[in-house]
mmCIF file of the N, C-alpha and C atoms, coordinates in Angstrom:
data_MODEL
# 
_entry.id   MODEL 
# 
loop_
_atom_site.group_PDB 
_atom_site.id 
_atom_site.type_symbol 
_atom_site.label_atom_id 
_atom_site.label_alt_id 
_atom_site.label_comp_id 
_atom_site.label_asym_id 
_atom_site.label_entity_id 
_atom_site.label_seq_id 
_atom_site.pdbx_PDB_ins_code 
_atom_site.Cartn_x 
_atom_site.Cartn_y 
_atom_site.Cartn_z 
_atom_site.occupancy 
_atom_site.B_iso_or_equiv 
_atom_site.pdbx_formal_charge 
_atom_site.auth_seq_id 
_atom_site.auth_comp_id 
_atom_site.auth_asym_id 
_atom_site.auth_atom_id 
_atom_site.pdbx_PDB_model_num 
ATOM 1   N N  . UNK A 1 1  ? 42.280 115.925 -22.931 1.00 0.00 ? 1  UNK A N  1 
ATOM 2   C CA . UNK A 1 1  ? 42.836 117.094 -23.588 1.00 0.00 ? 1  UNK A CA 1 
ATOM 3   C C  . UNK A 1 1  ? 44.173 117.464 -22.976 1.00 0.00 ? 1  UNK A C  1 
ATOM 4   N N  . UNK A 1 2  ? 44.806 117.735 -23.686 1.00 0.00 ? 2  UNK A N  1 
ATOM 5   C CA . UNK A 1 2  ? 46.451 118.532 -23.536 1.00 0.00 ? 2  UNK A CA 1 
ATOM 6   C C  . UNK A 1 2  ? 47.420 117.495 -23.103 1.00 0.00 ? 2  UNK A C  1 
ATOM 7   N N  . UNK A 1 3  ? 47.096 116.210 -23.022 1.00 0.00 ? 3  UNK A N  1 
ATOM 8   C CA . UNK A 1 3  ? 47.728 115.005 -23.122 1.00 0.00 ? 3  UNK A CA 1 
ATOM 9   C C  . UNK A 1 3  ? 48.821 114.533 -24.157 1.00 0.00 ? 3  UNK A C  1 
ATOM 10  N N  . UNK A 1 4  ? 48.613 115.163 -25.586 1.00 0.00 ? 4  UNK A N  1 
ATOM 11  C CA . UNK A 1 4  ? 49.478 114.599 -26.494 1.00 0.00 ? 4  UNK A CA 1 
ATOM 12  C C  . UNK A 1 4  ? 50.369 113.636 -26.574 1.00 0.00 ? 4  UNK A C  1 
ATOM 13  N N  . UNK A 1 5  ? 51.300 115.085 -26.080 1.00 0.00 ? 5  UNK A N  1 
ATOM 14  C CA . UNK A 1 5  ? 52.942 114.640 -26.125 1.00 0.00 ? 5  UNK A CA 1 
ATOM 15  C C  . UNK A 1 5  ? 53.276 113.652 -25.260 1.00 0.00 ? 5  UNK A C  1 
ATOM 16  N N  . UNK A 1 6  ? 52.663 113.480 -23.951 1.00 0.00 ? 6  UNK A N  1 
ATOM 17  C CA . UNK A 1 6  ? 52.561 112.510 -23.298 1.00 0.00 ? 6  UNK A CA 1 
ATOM 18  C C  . UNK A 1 6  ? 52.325 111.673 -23.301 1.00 0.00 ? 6  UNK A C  1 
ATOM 19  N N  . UNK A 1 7  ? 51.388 111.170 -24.279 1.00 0.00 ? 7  UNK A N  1 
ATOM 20  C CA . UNK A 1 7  ? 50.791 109.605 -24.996 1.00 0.00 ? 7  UNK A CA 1 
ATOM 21  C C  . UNK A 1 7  ? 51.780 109.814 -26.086 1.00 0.00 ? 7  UNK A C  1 
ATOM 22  N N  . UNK A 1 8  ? 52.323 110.535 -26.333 1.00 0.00 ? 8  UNK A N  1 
ATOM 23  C CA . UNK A 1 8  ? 52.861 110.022 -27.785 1.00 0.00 ? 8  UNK A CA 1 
ATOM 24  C C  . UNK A 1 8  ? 54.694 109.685 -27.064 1.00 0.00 ? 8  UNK A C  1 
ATOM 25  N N  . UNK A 1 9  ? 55.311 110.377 -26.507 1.00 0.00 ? 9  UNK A N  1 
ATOM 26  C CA . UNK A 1 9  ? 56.154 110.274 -25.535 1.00 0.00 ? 9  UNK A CA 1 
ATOM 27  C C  . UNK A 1 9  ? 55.923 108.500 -25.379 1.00 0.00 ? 9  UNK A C  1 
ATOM 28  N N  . UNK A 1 10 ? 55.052 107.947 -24.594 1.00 0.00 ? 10 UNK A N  1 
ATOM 29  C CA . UNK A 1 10 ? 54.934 106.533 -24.285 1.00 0.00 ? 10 UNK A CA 1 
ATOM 30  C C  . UNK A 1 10 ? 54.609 106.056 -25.535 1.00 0.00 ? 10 UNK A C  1 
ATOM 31  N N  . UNK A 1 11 ? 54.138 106.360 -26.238 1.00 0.00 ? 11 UNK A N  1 
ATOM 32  C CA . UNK A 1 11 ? 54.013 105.008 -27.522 1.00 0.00 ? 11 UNK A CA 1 
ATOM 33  C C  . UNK A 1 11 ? 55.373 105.467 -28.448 1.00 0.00 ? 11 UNK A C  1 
ATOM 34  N N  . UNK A 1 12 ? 56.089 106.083 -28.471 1.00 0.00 ? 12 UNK A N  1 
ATOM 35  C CA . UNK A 1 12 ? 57.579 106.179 -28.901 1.00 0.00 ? 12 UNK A CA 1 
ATOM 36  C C  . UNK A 1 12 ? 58.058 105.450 -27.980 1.00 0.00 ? 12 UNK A C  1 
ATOM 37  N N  . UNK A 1 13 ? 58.144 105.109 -26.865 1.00 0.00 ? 13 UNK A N  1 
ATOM 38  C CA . UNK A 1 13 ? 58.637 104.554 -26.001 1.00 0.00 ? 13 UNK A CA 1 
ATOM 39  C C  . UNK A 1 13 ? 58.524 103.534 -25.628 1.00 0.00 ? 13 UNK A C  1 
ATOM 40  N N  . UNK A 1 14 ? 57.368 102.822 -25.967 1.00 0.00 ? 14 UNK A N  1 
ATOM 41  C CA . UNK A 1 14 ? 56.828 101.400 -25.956 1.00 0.00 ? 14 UNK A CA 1 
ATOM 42  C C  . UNK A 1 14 ? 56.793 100.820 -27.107 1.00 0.00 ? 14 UNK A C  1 
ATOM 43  N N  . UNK A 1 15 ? 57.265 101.749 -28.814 1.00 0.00 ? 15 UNK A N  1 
ATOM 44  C CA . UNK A 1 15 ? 57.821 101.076 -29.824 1.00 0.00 ? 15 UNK A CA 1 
ATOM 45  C C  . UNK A 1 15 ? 55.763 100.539 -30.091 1.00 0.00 ? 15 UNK A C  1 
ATOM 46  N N  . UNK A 1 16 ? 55.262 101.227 -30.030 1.00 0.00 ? 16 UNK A N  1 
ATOM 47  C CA . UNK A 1 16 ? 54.035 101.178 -30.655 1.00 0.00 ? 16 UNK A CA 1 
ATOM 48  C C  . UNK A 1 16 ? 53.955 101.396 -32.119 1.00 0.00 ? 16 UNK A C  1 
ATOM 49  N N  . UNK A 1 17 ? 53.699 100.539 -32.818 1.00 0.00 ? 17 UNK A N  1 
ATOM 50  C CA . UNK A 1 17 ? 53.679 101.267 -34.191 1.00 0.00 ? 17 UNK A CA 1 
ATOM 51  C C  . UNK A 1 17 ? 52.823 101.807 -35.140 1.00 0.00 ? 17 UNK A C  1 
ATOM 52  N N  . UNK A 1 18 ? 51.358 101.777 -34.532 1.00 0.00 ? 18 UNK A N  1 
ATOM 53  C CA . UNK A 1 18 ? 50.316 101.889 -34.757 1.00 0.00 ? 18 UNK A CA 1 
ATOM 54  C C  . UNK A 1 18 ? 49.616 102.406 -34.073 1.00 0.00 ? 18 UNK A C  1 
ATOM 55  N N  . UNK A 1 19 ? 48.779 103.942 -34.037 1.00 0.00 ? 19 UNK A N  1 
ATOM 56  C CA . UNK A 1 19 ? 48.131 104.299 -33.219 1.00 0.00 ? 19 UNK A CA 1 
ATOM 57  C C  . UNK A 1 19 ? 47.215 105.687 -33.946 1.00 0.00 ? 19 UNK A C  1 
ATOM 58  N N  . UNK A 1 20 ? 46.016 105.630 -33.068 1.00 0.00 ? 20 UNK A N  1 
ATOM 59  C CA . UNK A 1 20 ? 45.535 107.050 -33.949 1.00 0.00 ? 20 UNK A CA 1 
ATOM 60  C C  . UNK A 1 20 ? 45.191 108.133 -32.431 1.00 0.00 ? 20 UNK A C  1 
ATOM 61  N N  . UNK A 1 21 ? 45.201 109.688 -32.994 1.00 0.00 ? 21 UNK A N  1 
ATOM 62  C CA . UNK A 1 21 ? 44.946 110.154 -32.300 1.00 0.00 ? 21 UNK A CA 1 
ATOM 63  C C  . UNK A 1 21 ? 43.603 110.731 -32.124 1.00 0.00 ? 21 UNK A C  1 
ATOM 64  N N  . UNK A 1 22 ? 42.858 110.333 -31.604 1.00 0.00 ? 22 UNK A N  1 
ATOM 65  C CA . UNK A 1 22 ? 41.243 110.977 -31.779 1.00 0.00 ? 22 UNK A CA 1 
ATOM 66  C C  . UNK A 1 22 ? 40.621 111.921 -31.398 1.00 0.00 ? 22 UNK A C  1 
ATOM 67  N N  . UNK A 1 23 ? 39.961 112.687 -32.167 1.00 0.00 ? 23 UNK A N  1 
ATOM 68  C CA . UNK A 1 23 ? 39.679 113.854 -32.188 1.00 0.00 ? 23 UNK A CA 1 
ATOM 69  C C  . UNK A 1 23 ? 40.639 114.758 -31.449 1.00 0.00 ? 23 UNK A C  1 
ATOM 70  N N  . UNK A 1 24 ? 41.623 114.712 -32.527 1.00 0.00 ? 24 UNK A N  1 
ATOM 71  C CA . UNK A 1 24 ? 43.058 115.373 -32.147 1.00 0.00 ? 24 UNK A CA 1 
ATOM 72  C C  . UNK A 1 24 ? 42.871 117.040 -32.152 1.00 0.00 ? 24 UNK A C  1 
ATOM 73  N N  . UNK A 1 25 ? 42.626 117.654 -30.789 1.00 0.00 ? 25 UNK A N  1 
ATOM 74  C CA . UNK A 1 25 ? 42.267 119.179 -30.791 1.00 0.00 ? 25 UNK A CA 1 
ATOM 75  C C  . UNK A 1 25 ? 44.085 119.715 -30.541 1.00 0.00 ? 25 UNK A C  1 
ATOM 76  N N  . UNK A 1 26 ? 45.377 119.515 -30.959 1.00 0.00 ? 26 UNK A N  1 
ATOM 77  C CA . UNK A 1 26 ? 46.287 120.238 -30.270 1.00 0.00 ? 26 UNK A CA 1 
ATOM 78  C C  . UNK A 1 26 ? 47.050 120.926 -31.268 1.00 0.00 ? 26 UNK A C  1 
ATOM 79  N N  . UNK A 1 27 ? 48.282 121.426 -31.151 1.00 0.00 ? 27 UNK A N  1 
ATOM 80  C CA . UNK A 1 27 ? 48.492 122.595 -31.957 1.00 0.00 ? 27 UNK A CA 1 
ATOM 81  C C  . UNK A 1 27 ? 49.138 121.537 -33.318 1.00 0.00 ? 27 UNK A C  1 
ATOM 82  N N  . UNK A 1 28 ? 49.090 122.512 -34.414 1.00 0.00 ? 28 UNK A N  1 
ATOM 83  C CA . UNK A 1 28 ? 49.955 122.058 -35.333 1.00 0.00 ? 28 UNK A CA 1 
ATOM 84  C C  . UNK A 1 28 ? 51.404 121.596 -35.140 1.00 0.00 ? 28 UNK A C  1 
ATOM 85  N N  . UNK A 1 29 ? 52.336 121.917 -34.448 1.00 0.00 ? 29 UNK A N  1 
ATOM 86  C CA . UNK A 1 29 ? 53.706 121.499 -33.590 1.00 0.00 ? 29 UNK A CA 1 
ATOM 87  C C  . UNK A 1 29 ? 53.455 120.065 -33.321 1.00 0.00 ? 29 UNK A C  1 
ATOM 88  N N  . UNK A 1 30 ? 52.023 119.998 -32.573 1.00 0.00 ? 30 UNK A N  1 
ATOM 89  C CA . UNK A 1 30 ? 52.451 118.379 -31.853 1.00 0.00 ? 30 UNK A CA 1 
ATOM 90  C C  . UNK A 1 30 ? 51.602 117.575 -32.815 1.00 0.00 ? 30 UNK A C  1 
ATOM 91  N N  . UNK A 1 31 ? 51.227 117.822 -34.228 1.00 0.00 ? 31 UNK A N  1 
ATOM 92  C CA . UNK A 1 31 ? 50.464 117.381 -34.983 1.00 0.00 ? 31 UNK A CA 1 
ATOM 93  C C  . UNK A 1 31 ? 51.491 116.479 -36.017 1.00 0.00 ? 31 UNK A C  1 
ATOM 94  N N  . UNK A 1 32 ? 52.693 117.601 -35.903 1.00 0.00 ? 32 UNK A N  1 
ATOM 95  C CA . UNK A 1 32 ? 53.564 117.296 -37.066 1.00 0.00 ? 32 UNK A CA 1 
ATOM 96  C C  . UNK A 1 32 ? 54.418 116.290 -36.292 1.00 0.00 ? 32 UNK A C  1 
ATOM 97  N N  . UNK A 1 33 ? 54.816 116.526 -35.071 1.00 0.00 ? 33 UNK A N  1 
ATOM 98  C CA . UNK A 1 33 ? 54.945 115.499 -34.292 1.00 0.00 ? 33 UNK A CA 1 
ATOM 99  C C  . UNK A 1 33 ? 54.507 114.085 -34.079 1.00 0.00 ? 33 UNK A C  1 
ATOM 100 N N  . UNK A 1 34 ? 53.208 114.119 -33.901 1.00 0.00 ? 34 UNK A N  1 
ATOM 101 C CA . UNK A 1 34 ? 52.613 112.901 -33.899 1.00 0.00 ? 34 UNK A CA 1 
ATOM 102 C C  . UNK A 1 34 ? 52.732 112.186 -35.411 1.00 0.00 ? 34 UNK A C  1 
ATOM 103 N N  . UNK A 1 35 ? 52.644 113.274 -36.824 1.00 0.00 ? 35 UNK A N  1 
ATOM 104 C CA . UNK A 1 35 ? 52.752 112.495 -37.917 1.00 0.00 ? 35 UNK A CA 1 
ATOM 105 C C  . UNK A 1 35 ? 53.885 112.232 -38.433 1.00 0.00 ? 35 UNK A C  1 
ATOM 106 N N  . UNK A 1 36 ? 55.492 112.799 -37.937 1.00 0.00 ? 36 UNK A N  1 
ATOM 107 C CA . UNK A 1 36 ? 56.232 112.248 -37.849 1.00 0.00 ? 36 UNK A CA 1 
ATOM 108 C C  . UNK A 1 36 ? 56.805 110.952 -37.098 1.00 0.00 ? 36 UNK A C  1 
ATOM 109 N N  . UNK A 1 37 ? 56.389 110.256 -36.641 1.00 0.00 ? 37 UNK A N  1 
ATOM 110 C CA . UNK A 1 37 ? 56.205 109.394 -35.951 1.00 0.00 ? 37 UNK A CA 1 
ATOM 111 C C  . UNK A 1 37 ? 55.825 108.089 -36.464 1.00 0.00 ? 37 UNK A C  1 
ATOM 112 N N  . UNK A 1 38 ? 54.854 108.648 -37.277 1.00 0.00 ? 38 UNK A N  1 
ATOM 113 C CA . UNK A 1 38 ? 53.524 107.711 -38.124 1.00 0.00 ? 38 UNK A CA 1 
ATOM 114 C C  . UNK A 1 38 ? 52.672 107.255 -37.717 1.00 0.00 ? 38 UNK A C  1 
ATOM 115 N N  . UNK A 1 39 ? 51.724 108.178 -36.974 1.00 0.00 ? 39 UNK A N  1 
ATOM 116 C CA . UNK A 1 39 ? 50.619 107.972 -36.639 1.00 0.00 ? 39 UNK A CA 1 
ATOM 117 C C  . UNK A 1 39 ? 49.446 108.420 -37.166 1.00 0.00 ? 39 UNK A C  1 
ATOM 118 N N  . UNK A 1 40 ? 48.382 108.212 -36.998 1.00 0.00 ? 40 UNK A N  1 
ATOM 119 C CA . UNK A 1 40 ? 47.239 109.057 -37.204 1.00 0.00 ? 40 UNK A CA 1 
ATOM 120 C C  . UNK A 1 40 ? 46.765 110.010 -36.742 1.00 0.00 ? 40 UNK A C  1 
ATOM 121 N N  . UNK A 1 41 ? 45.340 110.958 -37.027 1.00 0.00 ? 41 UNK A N  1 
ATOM 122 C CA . UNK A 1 41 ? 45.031 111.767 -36.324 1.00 0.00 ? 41 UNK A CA 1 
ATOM 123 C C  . UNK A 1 41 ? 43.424 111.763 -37.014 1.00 0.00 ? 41 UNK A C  1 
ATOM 124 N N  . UNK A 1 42 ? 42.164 111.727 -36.383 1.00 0.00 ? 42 UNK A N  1 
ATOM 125 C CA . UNK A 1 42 ? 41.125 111.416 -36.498 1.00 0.00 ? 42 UNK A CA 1 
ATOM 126 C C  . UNK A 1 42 ? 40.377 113.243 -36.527 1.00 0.00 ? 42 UNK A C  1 
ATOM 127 N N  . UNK A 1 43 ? 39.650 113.113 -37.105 1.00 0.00 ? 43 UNK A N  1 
ATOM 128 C CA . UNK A 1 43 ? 38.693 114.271 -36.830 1.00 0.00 ? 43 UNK A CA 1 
ATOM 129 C C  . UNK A 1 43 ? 37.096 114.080 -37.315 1.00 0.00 ? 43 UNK A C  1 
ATOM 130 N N  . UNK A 1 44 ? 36.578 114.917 -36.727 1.00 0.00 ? 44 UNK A N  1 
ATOM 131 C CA . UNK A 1 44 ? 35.157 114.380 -36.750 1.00 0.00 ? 44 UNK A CA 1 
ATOM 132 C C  . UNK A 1 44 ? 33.953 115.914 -37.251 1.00 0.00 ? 44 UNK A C  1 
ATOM 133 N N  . UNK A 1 45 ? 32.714 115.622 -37.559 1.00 0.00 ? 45 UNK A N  1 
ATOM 134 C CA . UNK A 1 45 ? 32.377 116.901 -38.415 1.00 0.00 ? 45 UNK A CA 1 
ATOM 135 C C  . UNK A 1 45 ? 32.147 117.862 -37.322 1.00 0.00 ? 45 UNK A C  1 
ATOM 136 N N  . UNK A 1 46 ? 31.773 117.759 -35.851 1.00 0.00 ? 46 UNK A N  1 
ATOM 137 C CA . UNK A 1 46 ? 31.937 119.217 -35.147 1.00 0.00 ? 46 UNK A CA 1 
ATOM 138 C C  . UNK A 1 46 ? 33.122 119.878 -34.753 1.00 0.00 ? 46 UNK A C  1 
ATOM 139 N N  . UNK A 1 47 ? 34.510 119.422 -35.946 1.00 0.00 ? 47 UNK A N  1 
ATOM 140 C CA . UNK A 1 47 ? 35.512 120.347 -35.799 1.00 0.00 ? 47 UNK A CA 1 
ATOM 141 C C  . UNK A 1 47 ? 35.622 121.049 -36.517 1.00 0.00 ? 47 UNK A C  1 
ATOM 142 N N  . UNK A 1 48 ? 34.983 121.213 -37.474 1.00 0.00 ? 48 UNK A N  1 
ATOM 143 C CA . UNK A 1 48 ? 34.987 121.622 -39.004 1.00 0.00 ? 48 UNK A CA 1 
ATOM 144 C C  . UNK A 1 48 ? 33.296 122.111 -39.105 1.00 0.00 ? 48 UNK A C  1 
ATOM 145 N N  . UNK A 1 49 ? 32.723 122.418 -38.141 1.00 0.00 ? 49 UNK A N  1 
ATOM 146 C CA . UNK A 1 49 ? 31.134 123.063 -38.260 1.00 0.00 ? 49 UNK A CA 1 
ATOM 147 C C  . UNK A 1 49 ? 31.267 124.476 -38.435 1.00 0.00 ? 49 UNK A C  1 
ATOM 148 N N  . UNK A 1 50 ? 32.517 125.070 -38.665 1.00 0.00 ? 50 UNK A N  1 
ATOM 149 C CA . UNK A 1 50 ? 32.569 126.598 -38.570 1.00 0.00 ? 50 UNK A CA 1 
ATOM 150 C C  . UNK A 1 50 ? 32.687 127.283 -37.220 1.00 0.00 ? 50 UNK A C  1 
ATOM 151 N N  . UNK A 1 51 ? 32.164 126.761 -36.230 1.00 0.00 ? 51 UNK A N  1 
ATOM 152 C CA . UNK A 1 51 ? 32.530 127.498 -34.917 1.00 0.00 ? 51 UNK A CA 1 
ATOM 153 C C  . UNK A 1 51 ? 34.279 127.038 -34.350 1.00 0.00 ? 51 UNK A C  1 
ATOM 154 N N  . UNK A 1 52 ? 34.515 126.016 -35.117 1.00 0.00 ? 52 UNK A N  1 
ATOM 155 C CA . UNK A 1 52 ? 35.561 125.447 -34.270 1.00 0.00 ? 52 UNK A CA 1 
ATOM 156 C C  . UNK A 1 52 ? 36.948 126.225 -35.487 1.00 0.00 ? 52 UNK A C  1 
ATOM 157 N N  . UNK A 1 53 ? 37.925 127.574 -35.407 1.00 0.00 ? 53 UNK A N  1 
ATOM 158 C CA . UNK A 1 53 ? 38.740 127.836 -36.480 1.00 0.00 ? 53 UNK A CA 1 
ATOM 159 C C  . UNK A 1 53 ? 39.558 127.101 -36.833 1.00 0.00 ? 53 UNK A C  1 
ATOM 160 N N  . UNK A 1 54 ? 40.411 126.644 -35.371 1.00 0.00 ? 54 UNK A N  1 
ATOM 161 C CA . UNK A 1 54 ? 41.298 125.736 -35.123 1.00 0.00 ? 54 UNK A CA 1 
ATOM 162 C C  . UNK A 1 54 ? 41.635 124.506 -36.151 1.00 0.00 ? 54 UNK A C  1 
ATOM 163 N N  . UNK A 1 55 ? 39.961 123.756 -35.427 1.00 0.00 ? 55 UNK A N  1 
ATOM 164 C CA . UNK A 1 55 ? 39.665 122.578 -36.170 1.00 0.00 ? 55 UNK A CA 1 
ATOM 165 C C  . UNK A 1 55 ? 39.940 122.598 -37.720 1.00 0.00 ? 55 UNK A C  1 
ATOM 166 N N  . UNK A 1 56 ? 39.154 123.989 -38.272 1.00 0.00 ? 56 UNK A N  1 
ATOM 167 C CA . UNK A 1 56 ? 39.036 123.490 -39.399 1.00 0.00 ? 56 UNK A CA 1 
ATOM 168 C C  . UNK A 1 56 ? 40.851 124.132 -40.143 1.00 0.00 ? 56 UNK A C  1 
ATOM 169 N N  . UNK A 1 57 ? 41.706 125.144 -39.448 1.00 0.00 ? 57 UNK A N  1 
ATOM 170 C CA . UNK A 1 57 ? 43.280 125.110 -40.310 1.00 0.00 ? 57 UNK A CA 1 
ATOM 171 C C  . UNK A 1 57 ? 43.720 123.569 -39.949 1.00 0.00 ? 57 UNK A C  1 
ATOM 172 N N  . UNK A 1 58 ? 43.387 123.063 -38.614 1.00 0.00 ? 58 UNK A N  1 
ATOM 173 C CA . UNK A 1 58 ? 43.761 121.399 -38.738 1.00 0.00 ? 58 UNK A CA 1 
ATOM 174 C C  . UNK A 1 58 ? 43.835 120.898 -39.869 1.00 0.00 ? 58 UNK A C  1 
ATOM 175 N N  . UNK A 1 59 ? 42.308 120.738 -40.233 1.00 0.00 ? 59 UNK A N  1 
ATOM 176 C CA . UNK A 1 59 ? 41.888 119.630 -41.166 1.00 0.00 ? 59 UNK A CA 1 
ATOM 177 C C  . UNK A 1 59 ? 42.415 120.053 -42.303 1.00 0.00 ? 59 UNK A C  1 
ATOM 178 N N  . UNK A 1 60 ? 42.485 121.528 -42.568 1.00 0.00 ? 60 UNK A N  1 
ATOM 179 C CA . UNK A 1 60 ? 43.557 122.143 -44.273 1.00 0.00 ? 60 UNK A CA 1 
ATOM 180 C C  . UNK A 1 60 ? 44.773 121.318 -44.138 1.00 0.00 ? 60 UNK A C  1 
ATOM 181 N N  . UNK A 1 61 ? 45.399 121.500 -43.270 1.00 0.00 ? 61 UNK A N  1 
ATOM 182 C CA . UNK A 1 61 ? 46.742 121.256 -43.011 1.00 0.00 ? 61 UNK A CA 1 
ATOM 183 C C  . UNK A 1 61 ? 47.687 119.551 -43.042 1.00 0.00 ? 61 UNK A C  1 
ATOM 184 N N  . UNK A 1 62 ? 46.106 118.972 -42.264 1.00 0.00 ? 62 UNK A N  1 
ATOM 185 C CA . UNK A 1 62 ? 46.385 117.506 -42.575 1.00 0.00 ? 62 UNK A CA 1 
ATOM 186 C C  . UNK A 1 62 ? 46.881 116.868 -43.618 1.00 0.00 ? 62 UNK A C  1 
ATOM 187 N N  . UNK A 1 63 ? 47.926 116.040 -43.726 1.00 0.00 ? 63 UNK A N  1 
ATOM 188 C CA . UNK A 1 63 ? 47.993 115.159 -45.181 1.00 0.00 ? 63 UNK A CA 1 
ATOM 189 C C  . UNK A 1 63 ? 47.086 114.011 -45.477 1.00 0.00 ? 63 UNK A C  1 
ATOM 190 N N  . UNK A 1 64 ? 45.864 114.055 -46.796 1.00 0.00 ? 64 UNK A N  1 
ATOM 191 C CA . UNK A 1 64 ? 44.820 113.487 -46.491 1.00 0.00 ? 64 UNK A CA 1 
ATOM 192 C C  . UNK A 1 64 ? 45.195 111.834 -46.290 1.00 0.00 ? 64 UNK A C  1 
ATOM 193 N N  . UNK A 1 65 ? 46.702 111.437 -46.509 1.00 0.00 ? 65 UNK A N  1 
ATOM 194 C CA . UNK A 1 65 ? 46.783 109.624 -46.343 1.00 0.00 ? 65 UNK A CA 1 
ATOM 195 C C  . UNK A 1 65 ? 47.109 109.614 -45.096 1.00 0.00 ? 65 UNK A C  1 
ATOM 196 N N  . UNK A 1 66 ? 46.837 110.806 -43.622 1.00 0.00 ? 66 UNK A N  1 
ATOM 197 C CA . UNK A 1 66 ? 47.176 110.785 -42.397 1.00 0.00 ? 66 UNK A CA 1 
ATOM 198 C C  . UNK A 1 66 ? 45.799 111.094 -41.642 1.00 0.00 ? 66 UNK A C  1 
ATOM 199 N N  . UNK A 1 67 ? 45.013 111.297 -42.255 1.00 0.00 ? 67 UNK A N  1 
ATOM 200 C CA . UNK A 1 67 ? 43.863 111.757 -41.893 1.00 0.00 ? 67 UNK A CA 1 
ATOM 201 C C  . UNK A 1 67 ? 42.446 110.426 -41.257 1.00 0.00 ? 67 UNK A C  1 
ATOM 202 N N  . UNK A 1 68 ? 41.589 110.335 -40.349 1.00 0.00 ? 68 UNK A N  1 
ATOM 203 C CA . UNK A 1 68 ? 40.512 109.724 -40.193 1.00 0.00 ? 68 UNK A CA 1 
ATOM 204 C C  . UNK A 1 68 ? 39.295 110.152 -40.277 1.00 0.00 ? 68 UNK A C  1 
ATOM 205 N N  . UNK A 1 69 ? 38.615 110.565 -41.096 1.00 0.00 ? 69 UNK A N  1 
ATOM 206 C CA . UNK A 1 69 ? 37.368 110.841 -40.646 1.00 0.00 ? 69 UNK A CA 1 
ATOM 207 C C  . UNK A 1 69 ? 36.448 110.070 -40.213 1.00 0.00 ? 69 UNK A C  1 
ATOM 208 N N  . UNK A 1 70 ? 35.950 110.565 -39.034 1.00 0.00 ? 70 UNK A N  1 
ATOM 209 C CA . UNK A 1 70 ? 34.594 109.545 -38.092 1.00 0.00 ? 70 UNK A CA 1 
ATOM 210 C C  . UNK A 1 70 ? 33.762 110.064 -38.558 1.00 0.00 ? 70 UNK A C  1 
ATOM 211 N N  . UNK A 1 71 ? 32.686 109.187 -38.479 1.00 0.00 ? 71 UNK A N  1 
ATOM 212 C CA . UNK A 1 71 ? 31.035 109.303 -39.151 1.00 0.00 ? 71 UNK A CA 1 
ATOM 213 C C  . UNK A 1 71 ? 30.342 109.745 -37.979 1.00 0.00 ? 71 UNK A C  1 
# 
């Protein structure tokens, strides 16, 4: 957790071109970040169970051809 920018920092930097972020808990800023970039961002159903708010303006917010859902 709170890693992001820092993994994403190195895979901009190592010219990665492919990568997902999993169970991506960080703010919308480093979201749009990471999907400017062109990456992914994974989410899974206990972000979106209702206890989590965050999770679930995430998952509104996501563009669904940027999106992963895990089973």
């Amino acid at each position: 957790r709170g890693a992001a920018m820092t993994l994403l920092d190195m895979l901009v930097g190592a010219k990665m071109g492919r990568a997902i972020f999993h169970w991506f808990h960080g703010t919308l800023d480093e979201a749009r970040r990471i999907l400017d970039q062109g990456y992914f961002l994974s989410v899974n159903p206990r972000m979106i169970d209702g206890s989590d708010l965050h999770g679930i303006e995430l998952v509104k917010w996501l563009p669904e051809d940027r999106l992963l859902i895990e089973t």
